[in-house]
C-alpha positions as CSV (number, residue, x, y, z in Angstrom):
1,X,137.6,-70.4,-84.9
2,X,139.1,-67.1,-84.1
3,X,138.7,-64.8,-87.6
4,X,141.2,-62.0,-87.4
5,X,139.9,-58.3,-87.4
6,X,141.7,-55.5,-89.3
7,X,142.5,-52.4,-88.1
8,X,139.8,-50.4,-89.4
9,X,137.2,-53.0,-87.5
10,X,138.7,-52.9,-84.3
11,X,138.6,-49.2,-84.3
12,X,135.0,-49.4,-85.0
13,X,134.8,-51.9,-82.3
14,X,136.0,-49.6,-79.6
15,X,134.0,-46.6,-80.8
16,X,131.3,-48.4,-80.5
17,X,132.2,-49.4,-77.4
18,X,132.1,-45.9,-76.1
19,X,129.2,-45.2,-77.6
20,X,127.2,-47.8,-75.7
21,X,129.1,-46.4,-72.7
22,X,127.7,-43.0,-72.9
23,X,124.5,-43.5,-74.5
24,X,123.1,-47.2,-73.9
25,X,122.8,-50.1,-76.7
26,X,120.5,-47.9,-77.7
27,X,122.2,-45.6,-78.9
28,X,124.8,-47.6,-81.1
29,X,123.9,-46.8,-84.7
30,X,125.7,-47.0,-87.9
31,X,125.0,-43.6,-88.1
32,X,126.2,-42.5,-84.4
33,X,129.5,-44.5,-85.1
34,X,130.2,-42.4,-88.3
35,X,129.5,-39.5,-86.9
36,X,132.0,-40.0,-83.6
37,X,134.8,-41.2,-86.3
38,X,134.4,-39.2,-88.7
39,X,133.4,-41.1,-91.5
40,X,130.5,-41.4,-93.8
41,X,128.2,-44.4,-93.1
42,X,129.3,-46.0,-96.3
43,X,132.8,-46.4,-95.3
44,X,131.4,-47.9,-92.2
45,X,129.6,-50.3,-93.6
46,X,132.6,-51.5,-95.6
47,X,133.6,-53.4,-92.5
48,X,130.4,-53.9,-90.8
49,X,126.8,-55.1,-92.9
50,X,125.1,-54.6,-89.7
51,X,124.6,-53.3,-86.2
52,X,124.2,-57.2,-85.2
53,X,127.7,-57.8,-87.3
54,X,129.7,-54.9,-84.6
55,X,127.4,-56.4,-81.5
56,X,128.6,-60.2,-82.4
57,X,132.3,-58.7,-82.8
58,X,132.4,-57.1,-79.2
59,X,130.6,-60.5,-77.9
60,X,133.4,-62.0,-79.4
61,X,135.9,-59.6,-77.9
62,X,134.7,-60.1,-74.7
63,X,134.7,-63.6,-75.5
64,X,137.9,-64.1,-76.4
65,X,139.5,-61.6,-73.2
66,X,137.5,-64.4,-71.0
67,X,139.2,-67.4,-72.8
68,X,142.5,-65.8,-72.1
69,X,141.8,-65.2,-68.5
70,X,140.9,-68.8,-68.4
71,X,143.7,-70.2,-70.2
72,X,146.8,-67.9,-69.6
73,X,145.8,-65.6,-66.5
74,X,145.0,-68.0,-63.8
75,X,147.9,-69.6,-62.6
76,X,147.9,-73.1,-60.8
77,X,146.9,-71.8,-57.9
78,X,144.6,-73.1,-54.9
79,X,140.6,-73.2,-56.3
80,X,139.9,-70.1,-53.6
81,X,142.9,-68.0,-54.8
82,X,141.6,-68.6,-58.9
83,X,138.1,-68.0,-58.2
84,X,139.2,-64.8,-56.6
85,X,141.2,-63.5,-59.2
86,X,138.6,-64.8,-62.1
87,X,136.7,-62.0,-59.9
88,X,138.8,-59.3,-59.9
89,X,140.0,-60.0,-63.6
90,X,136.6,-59.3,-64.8
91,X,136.1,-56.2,-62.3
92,X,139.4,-55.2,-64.4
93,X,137.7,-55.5,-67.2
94,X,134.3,-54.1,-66.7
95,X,136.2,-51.1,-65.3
96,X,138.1,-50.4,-68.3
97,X,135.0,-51.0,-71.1
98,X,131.7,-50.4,-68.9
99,X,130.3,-51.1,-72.4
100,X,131.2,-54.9,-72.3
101,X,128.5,-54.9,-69.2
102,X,125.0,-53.3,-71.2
103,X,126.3,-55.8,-74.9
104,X,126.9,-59.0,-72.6
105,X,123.8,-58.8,-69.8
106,X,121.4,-57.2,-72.9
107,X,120.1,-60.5,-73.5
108,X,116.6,-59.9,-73.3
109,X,117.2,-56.9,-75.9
110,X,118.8,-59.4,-78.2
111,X,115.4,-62.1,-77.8
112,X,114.6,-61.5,-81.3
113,X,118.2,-61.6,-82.4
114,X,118.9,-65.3,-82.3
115,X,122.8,-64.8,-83.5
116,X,123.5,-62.4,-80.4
117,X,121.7,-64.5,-77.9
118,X,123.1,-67.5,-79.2
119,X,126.5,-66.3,-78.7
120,X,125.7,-64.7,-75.2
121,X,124.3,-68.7,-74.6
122,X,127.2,-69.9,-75.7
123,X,129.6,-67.3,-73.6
124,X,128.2,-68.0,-70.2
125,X,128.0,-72.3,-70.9
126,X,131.9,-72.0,-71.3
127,X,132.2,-69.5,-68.5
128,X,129.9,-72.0,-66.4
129,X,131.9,-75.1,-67.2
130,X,135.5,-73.1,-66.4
131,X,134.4,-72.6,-62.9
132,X,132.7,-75.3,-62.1
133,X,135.8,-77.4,-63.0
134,X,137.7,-74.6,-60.8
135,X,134.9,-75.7,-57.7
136,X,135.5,-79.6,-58.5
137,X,139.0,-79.1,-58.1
138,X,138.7,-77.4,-54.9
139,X,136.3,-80.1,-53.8
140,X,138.4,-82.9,-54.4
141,X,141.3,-80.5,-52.5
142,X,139.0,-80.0,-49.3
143,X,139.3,-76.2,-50.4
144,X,135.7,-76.2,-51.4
145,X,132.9,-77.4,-49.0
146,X,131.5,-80.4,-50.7
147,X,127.9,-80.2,-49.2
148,X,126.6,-78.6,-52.3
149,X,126.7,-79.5,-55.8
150,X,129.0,-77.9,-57.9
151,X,127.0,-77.4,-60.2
152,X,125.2,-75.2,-57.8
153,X,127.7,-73.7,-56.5
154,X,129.0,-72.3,-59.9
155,X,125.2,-70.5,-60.2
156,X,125.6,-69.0,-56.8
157,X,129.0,-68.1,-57.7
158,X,128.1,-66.9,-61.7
159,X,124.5,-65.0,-60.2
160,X,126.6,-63.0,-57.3
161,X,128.7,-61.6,-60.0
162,X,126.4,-60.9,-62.5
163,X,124.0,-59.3,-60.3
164,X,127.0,-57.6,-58.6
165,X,127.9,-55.8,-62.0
166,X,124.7,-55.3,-63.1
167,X,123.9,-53.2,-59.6
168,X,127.0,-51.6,-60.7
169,X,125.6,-50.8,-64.0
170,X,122.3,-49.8,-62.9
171,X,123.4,-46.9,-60.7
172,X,125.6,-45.4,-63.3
173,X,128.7,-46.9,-62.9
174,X,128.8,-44.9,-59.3
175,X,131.1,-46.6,-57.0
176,X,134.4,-48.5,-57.5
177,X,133.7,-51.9,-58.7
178,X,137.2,-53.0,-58.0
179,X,137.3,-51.8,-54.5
180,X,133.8,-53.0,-53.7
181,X,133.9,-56.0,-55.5
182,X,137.2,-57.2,-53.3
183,X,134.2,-57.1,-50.5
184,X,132.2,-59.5,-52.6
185,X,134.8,-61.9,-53.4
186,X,135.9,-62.1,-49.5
187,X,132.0,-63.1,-48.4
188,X,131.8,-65.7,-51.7
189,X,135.1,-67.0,-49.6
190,X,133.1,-67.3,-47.0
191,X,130.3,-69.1,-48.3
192,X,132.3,-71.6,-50.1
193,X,135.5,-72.5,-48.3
194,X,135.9,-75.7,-46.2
């Protein structure tokens, strides 16, 4: 169930956002979000308890931007043409809110914080099950090579793009993701087409 945020919580949302953009998870604190809005701590915590409260809301941002590429975004298209734009979708995405990259691959920050990795569990089972539905489909089609298990097939396709934007990431957000990651998506082709 989808609990709807006010104003005032999306706005901390997004400043928090940026904040893990320019200074690492690390550097979200109730403290650092008050001080980039302009607010006191207490009127912070009014809409947040926690730090854990603000990381499960963007989770469930990101979370809920993935649902909708899933169910409105990707058009009834060939299996190929839907994995590619799954691709580029969440290139979009990362591109706009680098941010979403250090909350949703932090999981071995969040091992003591069962909610977050929970949640993180949770977020990559659904996005695990979308595409491998998305590879059956092209397997039944003859789009999709049916040699290997699609099971398989969606970790190939899930690990490529997770270590993709995690290389991304790890040099500083240095070079297009977009325009490099069109590269990616034509060698998954590759490896996957029939």
């Amino acid at each position: 169930m989808q609990i709807e945020l006010t104003d005032r919580q999306r706005e901390i949302l997004h400043a928090s956002m940026e904040l893990i953009t320019q200074n690492g998870i690390q550097g979200l604190t109730i403290k650092n979000i008050a001080q980039k809005m302009n607010f006191t701590e207490a009127a912070v915590y009014r809409h947040y308890s926690n730090k854990i409260q603000i990381l499960n809301g963007i989770l469930d941002f990101f979370r809920n931007n993935t649902r909708q590429i899933f169910a409105t975004e990707i058009p009834n298209v060939s299996s190929i043409k839907q994995i590619e734009m799954l691709f580029k979708k969440h290139f979009m995405a990362f591109a706009q809110r680098p941010s979403l990259v250090a909350v949703i691959f932090s999981e071995e920050i969040f091992r003591n914080e069962t909610e977050l990795l929970d949640k993180v569990r949770l977020i990559m089972q659904e996005n695990a099950l979308f595409i491998q539905k998305i590879i059956e489909n092209g397997q039944k089609n003859d789009e999709i090579r049916n040699d290997v298990n699609p099971e398989y097939l969606t970790t190939i396709i899930m690990g490529t793009l997770r270590l993709f934007v995690k290389q991304w990431q790890l040099a500083d957000y240095g070079f297009q993701i977009e325009k490099k990651g069109n590269e990616l998506i034509n060698t998954i082709k590759l490896l996957i087409m029939n």
